[in-house]
N, C-alpha and C positions, 0 to 999 in steps of 0.2 A: 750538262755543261754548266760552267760557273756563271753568275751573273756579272762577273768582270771578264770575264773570255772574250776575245775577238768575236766576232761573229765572220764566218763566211760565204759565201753567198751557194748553196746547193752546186751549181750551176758548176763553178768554181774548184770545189774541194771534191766533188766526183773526180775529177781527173788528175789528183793527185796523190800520190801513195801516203800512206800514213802510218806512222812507227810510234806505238807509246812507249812513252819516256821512261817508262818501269824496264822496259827493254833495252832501249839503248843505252840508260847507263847502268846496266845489272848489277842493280844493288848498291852502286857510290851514290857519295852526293857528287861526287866532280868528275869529270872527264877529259880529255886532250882530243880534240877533234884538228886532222892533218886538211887543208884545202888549201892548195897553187904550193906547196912548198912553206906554209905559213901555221903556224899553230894555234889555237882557237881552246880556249877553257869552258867550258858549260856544265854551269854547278847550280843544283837546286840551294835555294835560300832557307832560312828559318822559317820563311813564311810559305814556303813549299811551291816557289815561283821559280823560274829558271832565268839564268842571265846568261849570256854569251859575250865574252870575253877577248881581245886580242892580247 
């Protein structure tokens, strides 16, 4: 874990599923994620950070 990373609390992130991001955007920097009918951009940055987009 990075030293600027959220931190989670154990407790917390056990019961949540978890997808790395090597995965889900296979291989772009940018993606189109669909949620309500609405379009969503999530593109890694130069600095290798992710931002999510409407």
């Amino acid at each position: 874990m990075h030293d600027s990373a959220v931190s989670v609390p154990a407790s917390f992130a056990a019961s949540l599923p978890v997808v790395e991001s090597g995965r889900l955007m296979s291989g772009s920097r940018e993606i189109v994620i669909q949620h309500a009918g609405q379009s969503y951009r999530l593109r890694v940055t130069r600095a290798n950070k992710l931002i999510l987009t409407k």
